[in-house]
C-alpha positions in Angstrom: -16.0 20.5 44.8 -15.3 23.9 42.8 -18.9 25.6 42.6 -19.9 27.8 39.8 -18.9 30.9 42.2 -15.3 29.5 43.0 -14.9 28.5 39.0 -15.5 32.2 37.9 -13.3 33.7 40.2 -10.5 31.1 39.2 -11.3 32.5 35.6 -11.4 36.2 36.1 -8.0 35.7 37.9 -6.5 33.3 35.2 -7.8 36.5 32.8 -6.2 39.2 34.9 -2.6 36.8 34.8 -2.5 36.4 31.5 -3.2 40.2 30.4 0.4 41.0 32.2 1.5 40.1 28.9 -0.8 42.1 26.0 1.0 42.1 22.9 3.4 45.3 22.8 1.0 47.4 25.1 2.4 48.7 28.5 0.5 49.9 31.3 0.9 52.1 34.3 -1.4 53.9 36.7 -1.1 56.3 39.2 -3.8 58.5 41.9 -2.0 61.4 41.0 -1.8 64.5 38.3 -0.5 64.3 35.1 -0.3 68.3 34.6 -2.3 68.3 31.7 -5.2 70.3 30.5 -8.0 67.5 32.4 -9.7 68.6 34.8 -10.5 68.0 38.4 -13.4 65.6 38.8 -16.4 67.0 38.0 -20.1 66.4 40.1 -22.0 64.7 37.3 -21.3 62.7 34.3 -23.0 62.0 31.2 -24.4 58.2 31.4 -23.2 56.3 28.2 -23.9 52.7 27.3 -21.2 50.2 25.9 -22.6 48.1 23.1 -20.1 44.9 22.5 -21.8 43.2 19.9 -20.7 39.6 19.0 -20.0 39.0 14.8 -18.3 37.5 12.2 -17.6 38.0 8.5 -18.9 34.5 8.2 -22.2 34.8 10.1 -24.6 35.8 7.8 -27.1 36.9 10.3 -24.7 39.6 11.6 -26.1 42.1 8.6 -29.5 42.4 10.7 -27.4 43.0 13.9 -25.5 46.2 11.6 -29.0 47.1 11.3 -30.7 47.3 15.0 -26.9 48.4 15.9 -27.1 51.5 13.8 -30.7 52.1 14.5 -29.4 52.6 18.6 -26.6 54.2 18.0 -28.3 56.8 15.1 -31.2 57.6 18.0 -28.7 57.9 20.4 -25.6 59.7 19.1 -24.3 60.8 22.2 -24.7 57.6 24.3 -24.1 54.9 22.6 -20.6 53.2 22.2 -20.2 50.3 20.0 -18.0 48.2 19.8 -17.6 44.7 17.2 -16.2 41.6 19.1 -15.2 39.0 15.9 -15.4 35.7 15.5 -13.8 33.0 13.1 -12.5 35.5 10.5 -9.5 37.7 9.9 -10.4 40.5 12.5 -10.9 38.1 15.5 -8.6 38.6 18.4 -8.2 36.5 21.8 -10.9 39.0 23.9 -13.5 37.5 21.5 -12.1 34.1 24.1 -11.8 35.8 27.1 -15.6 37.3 26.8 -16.7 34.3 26.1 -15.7 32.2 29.0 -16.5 34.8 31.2 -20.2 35.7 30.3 -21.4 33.5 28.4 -22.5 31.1 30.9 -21.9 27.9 29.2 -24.3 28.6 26.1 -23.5 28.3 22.8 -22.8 31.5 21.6 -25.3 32.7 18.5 -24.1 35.8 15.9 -25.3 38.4 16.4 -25.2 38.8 19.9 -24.1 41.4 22.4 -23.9 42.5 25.9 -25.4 45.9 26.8 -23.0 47.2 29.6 -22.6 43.8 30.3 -25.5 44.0 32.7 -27.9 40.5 32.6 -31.1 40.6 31.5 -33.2 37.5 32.4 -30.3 35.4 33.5 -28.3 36.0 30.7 -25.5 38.9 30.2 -24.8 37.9 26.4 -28.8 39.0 24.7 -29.9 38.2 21.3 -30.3 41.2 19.4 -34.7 41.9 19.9 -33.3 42.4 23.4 -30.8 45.2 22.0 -32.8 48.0 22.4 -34.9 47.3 25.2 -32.0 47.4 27.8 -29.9 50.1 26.1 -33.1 52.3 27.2 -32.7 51.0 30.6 -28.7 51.5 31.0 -28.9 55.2 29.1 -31.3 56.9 32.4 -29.6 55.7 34.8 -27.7 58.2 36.8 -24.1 58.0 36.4 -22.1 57.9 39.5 -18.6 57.5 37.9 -16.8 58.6 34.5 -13.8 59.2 32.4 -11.6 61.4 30.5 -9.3 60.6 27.9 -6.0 61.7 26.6 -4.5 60.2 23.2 -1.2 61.2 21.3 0.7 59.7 18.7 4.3 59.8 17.9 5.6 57.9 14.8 3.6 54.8 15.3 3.9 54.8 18.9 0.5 55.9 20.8 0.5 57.3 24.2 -3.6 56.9 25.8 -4.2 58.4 29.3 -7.5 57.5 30.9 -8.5 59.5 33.9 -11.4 57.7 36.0 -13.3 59.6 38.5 -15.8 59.2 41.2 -19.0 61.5 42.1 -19.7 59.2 45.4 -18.4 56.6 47.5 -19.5 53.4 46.1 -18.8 49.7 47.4 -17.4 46.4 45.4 -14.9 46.5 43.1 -13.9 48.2 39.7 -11.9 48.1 37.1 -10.5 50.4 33.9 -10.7 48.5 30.7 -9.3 50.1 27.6 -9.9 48.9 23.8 -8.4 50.5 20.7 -10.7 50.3 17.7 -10.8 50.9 13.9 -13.3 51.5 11.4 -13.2 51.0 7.9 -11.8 47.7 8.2 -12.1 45.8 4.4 -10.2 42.9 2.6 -10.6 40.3 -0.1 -11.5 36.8 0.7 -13.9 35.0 3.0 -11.9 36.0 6.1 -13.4 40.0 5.0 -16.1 39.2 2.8 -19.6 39.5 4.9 -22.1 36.5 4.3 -26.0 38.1 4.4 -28.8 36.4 5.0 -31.0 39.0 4.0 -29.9 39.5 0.0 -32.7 38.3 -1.0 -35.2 39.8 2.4 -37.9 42.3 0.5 -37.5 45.4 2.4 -34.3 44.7 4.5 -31.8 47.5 4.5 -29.3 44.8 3.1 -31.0 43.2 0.5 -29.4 42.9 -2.9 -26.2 43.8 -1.8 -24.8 39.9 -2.3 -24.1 36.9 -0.3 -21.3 37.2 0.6 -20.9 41.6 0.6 -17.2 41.4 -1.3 -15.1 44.2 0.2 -17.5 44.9 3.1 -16.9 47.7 5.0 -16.4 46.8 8.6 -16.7 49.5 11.7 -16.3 49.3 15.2 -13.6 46.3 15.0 -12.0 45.7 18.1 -8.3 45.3 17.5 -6.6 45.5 20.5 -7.2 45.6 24.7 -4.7 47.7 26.5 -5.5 46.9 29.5 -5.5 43.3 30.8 -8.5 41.3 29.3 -10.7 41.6 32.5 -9.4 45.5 33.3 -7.0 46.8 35.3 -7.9 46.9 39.1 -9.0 50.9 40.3 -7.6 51.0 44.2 -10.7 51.0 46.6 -9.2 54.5 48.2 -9.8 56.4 45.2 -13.3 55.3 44.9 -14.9 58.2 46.9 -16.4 61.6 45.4 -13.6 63.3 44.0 -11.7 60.1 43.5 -9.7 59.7 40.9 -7.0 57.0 39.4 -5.1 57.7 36.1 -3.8 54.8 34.1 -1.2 55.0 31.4 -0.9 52.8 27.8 1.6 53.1 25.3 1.0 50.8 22.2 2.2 50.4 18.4 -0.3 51.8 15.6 1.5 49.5 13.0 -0.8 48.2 10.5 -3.6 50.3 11.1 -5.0 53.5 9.7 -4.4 56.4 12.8 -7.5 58.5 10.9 -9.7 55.5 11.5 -9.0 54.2 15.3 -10.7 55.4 18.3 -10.0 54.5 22.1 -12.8 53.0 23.7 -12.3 52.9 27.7 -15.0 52.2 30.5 -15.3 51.5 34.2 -16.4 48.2 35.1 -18.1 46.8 38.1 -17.0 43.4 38.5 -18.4 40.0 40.0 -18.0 36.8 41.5 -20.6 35.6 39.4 -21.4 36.0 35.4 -24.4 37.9 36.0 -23.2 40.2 38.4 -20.9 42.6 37.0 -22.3 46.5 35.4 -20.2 48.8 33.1 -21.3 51.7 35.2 -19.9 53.8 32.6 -17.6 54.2 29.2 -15.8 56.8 27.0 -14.7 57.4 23.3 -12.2 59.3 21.6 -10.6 59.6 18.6 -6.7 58.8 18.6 -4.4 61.6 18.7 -7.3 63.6 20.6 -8.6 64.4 23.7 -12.0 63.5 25.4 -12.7 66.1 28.0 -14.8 65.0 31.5 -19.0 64.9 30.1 
């Protein structure tokens, strides 16, 4: 009989097989030097909190998840990372699947939704969004024992993204890099862009009066693409010690997106044999074409 334990480790290798083959993306990684301008890795890190919140142009609750979104990230400017997972509209992509098999469980997925460094939180990694803020402020003082750096360039439409992790202690389990490439100001015509709101008509709400559905909504934080396999890309035990450090390397194609508007989203993640077992222990941003130094 497979048990739950057995069935999620079937999945997250399923996950790791099929992201040999992620879109035009290619992938290398090496323990060594680039000889570039990062550094060597430093003693501390900043701790910083990946947000990936669950939406949809179509769910019209996902306004009031804009709301308590921005409200974290506006408090917290330099530790909060979000990121927009969609569903059943023009901006979904297959990781809005592959997140949902592996964390949710079994449940029924509800919009808005989100995981908070995918770390569970009464038995259950994906939390509705009154839980939003409670266990950001929980992930955001804890001491960061891991971080990156990342290095972005673009030629023609061709992208070049270099993510350094590195280790301030010896730490057990394993971990992987996972790297996302994002875009704001993502709009359209139609249902598939247009964002249904609940709250037009909500006295007081930050959204009210602005329609149902929001024609030509302006949406931020879209995942686009994963560069890495959907699960991450496996960091070698050896180079988790202090000091330790593994460099991973993804080229990709920019086409039909707006290079001013993407960032690179990559983080470190602990991961599992169970759902509720795995942590982000930590994530990074940066703008495309810059770089993101060790912080």
């Amino acid at each position: 009989m497979i048990t739950m334990k057995n069935a999620f480790l079937i999945l997250a290798l399923a996950s790791i097989l099929v992201g040999c083959k992620k879109d035009d993306n290619t992938a290398a990684n090496t323990s060594g030097s680039t000889g570039n301008s990062i550094s060597t890795v430093p003693s501390q890190f900043t701790q910083k909190v990946l947000l990936e919140t669950y939406t949809g142009a179509s769910q019209p609750q996902s306004t009031d998840g804009f709301v308590k979104m921005e409200n974290i990230m506006n408090a917290n400017l330099t530790k909060a990372i979000p990121v927009n997972v969609h569903f059943s509209d023009a901006m979904e992509i297959a990781q809005y699947t592959s997140l949902t098999n592996a964390y949710s469980n079994g449940n029924p997925m509800t919009f808005p939704s989100a995981m908070v460094n995918r770390t569970a939180s009464v038995g259950q990694v994906i939390l509705n969004r009154t839980q939003w803020q409670s266990n950001f402020d929980v992930a955001k003082v804890k001491t960061a024992k891991c971080g990156l750096a990342i290095e972005s360039s673009v030629s023609g439409n061709i992208a070049t993204i270099i993510v350094h992790s590195g280790f301030n202690q010896s730490l057990a389990g394993n971990y992987t890099i996972n790297t996302y490439l994002i875009e704001n100001n993502v709009s359209g015509s139609g249902l598939m862009y247009d964002q249904r709101n609940s709250y037009n008509s909500a006295a007081g709400h930050p959204y009210q009066g602005q329609g149902d559905p929001i024609t030509s909504f302006n949406h931020n934080h879209v995942l686009r693409k994963v560069l890495s396999s959907p699960m991450g890309d496996i960091i070698n035990g050896s180079n988790i010690v202090a000091s330790g450090k593994q460099i991973f390397t993804y080229t990709t194609s920019r086409s039909g997106f707006k290079q001013n508007d993407l960032d690179v989203v990559s983080f470190i993640n602990k991961t599992g044999s169970t759902t509720t077992d795995h942590e982000i222990m930590n994530v990074q941003k940066v703008k495309i074409g810059l770089t993101q130094l060790w912080d």
